[in-house]
Biopython code that builds the backbone (N, CA, C, O; Angstrom):
import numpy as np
from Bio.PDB.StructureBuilder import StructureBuilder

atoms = [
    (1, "UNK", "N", (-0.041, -5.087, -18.062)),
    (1, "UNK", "CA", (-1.119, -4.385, -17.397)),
    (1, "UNK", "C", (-2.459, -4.856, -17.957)),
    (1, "UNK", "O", (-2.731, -5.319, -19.065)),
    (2, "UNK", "N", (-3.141, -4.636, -17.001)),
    (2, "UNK", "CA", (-4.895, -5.211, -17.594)),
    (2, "UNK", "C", (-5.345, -3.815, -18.113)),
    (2, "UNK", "O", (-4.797, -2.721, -17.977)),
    (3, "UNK", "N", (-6.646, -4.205, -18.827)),
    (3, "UNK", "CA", (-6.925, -3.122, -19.459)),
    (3, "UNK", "C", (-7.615, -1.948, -18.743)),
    (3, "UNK", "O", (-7.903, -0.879, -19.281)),
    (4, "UNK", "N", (-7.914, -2.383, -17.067)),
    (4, "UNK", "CA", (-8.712, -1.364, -16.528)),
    (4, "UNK", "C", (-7.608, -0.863, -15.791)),
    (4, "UNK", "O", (-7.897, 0.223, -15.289)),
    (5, "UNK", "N", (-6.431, -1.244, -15.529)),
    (5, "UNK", "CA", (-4.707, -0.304, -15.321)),
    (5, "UNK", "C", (-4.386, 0.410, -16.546)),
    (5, "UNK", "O", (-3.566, 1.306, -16.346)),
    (6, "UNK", "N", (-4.774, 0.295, -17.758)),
    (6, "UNK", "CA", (-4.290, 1.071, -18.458)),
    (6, "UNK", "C", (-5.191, 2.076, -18.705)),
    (6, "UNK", "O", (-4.849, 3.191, -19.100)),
    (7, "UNK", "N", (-6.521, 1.686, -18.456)),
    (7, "UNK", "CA", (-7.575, 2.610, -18.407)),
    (7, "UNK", "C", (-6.993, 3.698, -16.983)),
    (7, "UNK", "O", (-6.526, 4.810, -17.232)),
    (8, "UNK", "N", (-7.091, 3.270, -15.790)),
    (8, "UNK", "CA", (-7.000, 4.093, -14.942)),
    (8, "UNK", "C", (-5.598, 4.908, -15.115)),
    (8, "UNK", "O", (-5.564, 6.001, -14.550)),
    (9, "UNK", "N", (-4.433, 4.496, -15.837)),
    (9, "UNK", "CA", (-3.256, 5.214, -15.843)),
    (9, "UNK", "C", (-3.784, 6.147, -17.234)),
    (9, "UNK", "O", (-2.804, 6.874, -17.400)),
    (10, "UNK", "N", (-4.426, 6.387, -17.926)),
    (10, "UNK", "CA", (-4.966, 6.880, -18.791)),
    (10, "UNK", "C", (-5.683, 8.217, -18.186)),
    (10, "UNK", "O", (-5.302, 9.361, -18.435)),
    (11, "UNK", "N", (-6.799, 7.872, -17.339)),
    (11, "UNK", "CA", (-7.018, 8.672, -16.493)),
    (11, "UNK", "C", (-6.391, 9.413, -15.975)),
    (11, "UNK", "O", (-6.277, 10.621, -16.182)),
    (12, "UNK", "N", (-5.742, 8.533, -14.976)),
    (12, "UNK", "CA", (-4.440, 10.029, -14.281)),
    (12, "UNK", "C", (-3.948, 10.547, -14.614)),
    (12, "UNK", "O", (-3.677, 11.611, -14.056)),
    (13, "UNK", "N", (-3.463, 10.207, -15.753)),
    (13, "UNK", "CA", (-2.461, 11.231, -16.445)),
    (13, "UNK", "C", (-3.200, 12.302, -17.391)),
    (13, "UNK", "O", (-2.683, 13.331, -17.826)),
    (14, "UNK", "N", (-4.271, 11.936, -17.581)),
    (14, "UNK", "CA", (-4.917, 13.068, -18.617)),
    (14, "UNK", "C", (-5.556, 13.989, -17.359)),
    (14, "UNK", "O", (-5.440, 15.185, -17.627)),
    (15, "UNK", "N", (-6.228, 13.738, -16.000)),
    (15, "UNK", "CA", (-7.092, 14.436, -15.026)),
    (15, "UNK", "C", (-5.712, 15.213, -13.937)),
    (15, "UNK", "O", (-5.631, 16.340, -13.449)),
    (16, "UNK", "N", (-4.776, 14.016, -13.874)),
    (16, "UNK", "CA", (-3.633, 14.101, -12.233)),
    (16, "UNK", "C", (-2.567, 14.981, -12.929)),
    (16, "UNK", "O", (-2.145, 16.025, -12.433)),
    (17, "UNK", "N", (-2.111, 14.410, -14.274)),
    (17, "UNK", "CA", (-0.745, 14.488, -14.863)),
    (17, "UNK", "C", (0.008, 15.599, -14.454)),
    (17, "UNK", "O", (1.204, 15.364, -14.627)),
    (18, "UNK", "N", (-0.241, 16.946, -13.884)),
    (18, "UNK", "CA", (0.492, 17.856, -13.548)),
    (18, "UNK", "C", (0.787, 17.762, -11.861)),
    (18, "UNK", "O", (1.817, 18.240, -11.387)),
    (19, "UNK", "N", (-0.067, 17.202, -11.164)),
    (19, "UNK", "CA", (0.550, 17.115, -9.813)),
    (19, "UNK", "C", (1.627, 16.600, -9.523)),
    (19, "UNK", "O", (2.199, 16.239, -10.552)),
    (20, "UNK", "N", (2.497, 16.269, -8.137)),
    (20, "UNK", "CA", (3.717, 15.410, -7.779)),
    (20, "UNK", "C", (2.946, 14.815, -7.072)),
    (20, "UNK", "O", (1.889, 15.029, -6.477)),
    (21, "UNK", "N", (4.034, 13.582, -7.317)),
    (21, "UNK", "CA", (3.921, 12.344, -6.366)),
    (21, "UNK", "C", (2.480, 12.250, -5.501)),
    (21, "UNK", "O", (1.470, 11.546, -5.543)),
    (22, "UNK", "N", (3.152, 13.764, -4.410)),
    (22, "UNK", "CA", (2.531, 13.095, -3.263)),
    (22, "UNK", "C", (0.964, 13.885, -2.986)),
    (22, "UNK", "O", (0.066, 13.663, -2.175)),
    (23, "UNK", "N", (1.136, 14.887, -4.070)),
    (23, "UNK", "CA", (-0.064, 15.203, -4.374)),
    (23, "UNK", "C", (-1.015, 14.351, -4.902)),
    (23, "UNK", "O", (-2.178, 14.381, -4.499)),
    (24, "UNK", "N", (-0.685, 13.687, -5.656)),
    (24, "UNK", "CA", (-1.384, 12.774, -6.578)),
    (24, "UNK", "C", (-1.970, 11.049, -5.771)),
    (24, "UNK", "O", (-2.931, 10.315, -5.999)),
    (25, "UNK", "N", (-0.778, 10.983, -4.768)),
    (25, "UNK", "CA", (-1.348, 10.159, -3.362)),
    (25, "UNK", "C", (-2.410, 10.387, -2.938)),
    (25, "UNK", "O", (-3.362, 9.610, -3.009)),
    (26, "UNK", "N", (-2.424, 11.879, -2.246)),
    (26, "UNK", "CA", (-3.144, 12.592, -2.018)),
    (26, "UNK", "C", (-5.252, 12.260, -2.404)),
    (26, "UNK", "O", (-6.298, 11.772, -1.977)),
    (27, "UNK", "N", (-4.418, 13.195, -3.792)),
    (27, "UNK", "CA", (-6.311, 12.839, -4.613)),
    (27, "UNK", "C", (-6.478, 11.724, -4.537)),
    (27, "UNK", "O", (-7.589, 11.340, -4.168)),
    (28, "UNK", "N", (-5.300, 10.625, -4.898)),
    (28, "UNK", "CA", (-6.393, 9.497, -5.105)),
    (28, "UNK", "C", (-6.647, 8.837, -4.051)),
    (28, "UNK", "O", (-7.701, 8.217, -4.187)),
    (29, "UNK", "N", (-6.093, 8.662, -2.913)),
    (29, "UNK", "CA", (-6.740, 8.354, -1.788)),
    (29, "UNK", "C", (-8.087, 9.003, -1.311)),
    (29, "UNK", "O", (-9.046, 8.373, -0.864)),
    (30, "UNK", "N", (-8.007, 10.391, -1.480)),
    (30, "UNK", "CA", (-9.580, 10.936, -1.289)),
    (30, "UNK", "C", (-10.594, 10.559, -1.971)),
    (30, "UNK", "O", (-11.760, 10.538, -1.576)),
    (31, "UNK", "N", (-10.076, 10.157, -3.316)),
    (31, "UNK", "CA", (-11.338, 9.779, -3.971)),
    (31, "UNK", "C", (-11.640, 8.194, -3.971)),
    (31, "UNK", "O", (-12.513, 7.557, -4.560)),
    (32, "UNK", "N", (-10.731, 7.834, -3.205)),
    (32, "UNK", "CA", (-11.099, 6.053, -2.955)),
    (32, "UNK", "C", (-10.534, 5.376, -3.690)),
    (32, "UNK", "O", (-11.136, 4.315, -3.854)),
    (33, "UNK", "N", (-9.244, 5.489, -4.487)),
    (33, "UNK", "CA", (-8.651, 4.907, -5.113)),
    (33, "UNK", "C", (-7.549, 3.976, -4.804)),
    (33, "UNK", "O", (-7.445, 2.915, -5.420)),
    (34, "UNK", "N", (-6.610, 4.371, -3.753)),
    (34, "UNK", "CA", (-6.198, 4.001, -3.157)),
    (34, "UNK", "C", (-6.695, 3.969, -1.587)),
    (34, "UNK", "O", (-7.236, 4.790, -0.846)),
    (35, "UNK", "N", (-6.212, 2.519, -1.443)),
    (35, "UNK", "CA", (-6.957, 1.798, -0.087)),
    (35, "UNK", "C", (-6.086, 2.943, 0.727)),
    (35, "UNK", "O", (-5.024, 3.137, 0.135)),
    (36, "UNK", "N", (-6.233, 3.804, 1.978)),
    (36, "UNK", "CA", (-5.819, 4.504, 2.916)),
    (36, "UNK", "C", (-5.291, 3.752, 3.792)),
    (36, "UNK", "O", (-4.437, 4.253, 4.523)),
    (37, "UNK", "N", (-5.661, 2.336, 3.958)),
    (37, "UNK", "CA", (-5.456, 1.782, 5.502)),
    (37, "UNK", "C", (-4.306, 1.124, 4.875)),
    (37, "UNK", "O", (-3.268, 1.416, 5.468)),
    (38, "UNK", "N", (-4.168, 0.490, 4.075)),
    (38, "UNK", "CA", (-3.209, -0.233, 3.236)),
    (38, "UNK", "C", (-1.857, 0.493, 3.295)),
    (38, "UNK", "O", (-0.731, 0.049, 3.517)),
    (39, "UNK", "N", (-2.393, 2.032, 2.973)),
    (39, "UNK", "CA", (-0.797, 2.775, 2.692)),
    (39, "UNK", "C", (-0.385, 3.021, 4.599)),
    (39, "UNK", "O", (0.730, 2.916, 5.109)),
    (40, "UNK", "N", (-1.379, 3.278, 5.132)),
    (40, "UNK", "CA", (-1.089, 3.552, 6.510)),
    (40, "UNK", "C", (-0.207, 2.156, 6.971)),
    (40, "UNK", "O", (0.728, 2.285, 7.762)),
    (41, "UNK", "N", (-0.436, 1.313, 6.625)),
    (41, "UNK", "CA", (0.174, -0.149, 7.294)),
    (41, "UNK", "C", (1.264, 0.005, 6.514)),
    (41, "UNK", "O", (2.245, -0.247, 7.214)),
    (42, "UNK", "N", (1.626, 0.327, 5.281)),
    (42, "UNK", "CA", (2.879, 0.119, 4.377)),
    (42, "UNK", "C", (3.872, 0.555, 4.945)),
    (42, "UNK", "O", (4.960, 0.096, 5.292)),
    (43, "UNK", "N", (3.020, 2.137, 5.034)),
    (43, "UNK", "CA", (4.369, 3.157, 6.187)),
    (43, "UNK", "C", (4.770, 2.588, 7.635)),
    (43, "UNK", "O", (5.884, 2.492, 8.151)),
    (44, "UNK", "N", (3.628, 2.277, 8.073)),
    (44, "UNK", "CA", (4.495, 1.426, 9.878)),
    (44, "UNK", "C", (5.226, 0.430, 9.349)),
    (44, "UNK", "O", (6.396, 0.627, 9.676)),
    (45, "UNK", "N", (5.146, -0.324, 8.841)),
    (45, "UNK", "CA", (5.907, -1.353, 8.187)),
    (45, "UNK", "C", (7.350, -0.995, 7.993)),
    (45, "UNK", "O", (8.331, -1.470, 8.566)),
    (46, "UNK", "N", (7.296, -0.162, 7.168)),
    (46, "UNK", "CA", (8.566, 0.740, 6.505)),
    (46, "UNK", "C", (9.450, 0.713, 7.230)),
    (46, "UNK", "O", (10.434, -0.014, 7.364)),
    (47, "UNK", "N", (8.678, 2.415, 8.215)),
    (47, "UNK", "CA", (9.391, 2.661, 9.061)),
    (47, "UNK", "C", (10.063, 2.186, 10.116)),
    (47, "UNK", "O", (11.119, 2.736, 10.429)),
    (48, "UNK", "N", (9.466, 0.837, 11.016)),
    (48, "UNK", "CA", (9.853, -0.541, 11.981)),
    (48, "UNK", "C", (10.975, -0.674, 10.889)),
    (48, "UNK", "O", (11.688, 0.309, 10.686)),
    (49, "UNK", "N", (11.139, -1.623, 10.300)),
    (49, "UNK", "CA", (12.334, -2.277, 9.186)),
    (49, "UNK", "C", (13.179, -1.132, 9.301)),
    (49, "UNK", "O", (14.002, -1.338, 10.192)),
    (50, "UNK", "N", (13.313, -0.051, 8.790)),
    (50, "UNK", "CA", (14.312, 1.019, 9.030)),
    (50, "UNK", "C", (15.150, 0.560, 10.333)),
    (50, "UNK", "O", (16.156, -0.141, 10.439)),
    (51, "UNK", "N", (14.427, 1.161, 11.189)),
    (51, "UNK", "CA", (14.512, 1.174, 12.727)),
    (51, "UNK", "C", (15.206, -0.390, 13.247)),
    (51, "UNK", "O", (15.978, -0.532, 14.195)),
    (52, "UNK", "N", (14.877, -1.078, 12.670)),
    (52, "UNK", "CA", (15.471, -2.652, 12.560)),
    (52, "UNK", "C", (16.681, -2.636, 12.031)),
    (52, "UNK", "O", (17.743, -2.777, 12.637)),
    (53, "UNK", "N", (16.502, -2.443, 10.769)),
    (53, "UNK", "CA", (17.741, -2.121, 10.500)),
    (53, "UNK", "C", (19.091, -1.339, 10.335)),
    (53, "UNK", "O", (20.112, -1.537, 9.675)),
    (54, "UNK", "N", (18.644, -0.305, 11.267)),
    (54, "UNK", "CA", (19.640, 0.385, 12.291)),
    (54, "UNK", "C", (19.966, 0.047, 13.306)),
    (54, "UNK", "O", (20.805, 0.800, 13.800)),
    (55, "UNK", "N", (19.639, -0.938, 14.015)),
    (55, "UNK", "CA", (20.206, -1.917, 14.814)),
    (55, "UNK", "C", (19.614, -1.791, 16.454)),
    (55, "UNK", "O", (20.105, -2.172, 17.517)),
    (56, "UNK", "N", (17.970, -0.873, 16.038)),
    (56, "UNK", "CA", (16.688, -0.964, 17.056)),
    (56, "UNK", "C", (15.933, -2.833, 17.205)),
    (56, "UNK", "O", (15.723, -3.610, 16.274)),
    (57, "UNK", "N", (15.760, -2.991, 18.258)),
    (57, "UNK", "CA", (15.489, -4.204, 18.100)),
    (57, "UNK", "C", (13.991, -4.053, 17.832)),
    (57, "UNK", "O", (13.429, -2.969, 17.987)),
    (58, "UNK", "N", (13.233, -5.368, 17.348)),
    (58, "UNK", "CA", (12.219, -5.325, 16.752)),
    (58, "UNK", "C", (11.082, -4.512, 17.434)),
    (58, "UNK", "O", (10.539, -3.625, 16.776)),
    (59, "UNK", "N", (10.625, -4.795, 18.909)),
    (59, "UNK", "CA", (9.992, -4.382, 19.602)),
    (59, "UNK", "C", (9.418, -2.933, 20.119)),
    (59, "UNK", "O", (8.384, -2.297, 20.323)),
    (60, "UNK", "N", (10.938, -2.878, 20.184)),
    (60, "UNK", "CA", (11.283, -1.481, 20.611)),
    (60, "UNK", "C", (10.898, -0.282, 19.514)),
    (60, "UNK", "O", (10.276, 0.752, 19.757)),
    (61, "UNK", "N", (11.467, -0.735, 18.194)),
    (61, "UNK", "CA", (10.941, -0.077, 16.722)),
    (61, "UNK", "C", (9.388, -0.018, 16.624)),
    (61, "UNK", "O", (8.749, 0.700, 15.855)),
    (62, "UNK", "N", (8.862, -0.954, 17.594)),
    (62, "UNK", "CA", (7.362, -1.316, 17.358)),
    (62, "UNK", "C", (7.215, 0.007, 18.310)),
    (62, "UNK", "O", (7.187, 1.088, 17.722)),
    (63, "UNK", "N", (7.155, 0.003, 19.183)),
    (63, "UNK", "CA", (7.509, 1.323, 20.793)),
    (63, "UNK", "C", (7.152, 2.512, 19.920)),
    (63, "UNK", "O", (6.122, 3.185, 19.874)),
    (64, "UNK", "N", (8.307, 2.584, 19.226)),
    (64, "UNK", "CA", (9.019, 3.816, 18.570)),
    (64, "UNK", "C", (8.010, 4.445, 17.679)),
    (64, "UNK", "O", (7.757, 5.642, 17.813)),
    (65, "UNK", "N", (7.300, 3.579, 16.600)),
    (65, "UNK", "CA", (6.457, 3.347, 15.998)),
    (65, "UNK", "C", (5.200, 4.196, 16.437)),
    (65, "UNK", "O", (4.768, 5.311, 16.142)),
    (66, "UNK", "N", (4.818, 3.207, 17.243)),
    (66, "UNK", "CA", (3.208, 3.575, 18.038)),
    (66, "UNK", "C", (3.287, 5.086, 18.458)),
    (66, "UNK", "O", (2.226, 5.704, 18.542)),
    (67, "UNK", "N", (4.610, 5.794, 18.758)),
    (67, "UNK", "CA", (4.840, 7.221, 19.302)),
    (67, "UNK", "C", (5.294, 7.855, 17.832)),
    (67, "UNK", "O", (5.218, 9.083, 17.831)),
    (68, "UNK", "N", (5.632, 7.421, 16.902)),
    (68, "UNK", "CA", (6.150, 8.197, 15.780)),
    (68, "UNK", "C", (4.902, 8.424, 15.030)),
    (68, "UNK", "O", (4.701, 9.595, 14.710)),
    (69, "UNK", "N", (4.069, 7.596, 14.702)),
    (69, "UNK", "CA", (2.807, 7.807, 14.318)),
    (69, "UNK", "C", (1.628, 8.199, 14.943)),
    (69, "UNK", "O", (0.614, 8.491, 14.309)),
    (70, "UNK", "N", (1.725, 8.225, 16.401)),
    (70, "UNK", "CA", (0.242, 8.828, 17.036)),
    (70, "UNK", "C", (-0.389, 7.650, 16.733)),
    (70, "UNK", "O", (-1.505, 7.843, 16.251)),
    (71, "UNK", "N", (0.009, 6.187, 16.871)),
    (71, "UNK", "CA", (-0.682, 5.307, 16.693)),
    (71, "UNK", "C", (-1.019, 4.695, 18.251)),
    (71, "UNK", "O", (-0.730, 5.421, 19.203)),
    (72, "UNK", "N", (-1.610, 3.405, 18.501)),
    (72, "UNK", "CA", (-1.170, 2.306, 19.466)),
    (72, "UNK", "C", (-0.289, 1.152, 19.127)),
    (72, "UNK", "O", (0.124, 0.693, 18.062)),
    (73, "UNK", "N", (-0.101, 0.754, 20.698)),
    (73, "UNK", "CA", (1.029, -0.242, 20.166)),
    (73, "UNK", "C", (0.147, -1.725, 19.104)),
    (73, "UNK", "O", (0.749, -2.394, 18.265)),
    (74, "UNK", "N", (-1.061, -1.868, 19.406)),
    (74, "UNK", "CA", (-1.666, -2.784, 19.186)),
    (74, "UNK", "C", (-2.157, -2.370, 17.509)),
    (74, "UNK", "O", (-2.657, -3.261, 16.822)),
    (75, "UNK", "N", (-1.984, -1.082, 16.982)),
    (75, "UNK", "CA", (-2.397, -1.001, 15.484)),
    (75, "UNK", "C", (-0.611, -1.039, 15.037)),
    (75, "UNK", "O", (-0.257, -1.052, 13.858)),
    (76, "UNK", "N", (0.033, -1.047, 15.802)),
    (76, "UNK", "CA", (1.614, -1.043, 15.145)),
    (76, "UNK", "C", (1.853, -3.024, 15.258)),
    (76, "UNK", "O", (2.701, -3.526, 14.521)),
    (77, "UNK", "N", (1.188, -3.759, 16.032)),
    (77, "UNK", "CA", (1.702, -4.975, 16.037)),
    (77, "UNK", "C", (0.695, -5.669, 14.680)),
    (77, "UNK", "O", (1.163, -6.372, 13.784)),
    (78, "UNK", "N", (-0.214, -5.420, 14.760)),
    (78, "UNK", "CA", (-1.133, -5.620, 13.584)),
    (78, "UNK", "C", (-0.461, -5.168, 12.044)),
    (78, "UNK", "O", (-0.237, -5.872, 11.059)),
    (79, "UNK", "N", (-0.318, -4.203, 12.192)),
    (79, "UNK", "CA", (0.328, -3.679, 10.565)),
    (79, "UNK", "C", (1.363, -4.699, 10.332)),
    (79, "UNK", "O", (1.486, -5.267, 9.247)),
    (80, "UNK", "N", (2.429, -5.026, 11.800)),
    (80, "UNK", "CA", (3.355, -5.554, 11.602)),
    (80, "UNK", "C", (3.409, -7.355, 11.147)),
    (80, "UNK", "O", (4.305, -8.088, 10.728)),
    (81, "UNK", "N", (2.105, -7.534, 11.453)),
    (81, "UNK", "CA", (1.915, -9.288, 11.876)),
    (81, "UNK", "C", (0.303, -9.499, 11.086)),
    (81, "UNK", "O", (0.082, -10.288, 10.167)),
    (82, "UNK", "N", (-0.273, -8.966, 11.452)),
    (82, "UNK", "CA", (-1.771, -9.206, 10.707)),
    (82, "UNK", "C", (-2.324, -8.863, 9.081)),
    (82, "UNK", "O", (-3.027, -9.617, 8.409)),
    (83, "UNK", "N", (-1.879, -7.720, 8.727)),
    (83, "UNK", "CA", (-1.538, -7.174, 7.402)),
    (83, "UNK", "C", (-0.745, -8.147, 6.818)),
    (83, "UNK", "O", (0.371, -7.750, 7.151)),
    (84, "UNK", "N", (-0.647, -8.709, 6.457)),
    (84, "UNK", "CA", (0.491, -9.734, 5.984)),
    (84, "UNK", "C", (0.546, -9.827, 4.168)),
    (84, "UNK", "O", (1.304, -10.443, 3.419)),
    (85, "UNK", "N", (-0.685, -8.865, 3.887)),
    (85, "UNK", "CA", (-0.717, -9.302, 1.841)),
    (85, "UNK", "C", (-0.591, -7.636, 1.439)),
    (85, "UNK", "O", (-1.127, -7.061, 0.491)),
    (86, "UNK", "N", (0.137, -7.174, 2.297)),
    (86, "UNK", "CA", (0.607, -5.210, 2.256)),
    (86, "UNK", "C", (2.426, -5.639, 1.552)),
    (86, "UNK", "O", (3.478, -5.761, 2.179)),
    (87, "UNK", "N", (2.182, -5.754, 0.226)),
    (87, "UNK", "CA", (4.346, -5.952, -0.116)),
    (87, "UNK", "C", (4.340, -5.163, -1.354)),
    (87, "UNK", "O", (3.676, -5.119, -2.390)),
    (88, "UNK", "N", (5.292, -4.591, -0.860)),
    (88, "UNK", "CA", (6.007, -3.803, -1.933)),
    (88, "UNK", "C", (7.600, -3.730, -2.324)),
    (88, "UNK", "O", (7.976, -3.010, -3.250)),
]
sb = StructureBuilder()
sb.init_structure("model")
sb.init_model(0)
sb.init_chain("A")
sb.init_seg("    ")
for serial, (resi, resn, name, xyz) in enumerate(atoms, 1):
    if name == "N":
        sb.init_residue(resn, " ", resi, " ")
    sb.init_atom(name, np.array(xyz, "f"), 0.0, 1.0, " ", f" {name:<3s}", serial, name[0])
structure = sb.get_structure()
């Protein structure tokens, strides 16, 4: 870790340390810590691949997608194809 990751995990845990998970998503996305659009693309991502790999074909997961999220199809083909440096 660099020293401004150990700084910021220093932080959280002395300011966050009692929240969960997704609480702690939460704050730090509000406070700009984590990129929002980034995690938004992670999850369409995700969720398509699931859907793929339940034996939805790609497209269609894309379909599925755009209606599972209240998205469009055109921010679900983007997450899927344009986002391309979003890996986890």
């Amino acid at each position: 870790m660099t020293r401004y990751e150990k700084a910021l995990a220093q932080i959280i845990t002395e300011k966050y340390g009692e929240m969960s998970p997704a609480e702690l998503v939460a704050q730090l996305c509000k406070i700009g810590v984590i990129d929002y659009t980034r995690c938004k693309v992670l999850a369409v991502r995700r969720w398509v691949e699931d859907e793929v790999k339940q034996g939805t074909g790609k497209v269609d997961a894309m379909w599925l997608a755009a209606e599972h999220f209240c998205a469009t199809y055109e921010y679900v083909r983007k997450a899927m194809y344009y986002y391309t440096d979003v890996n986890l």
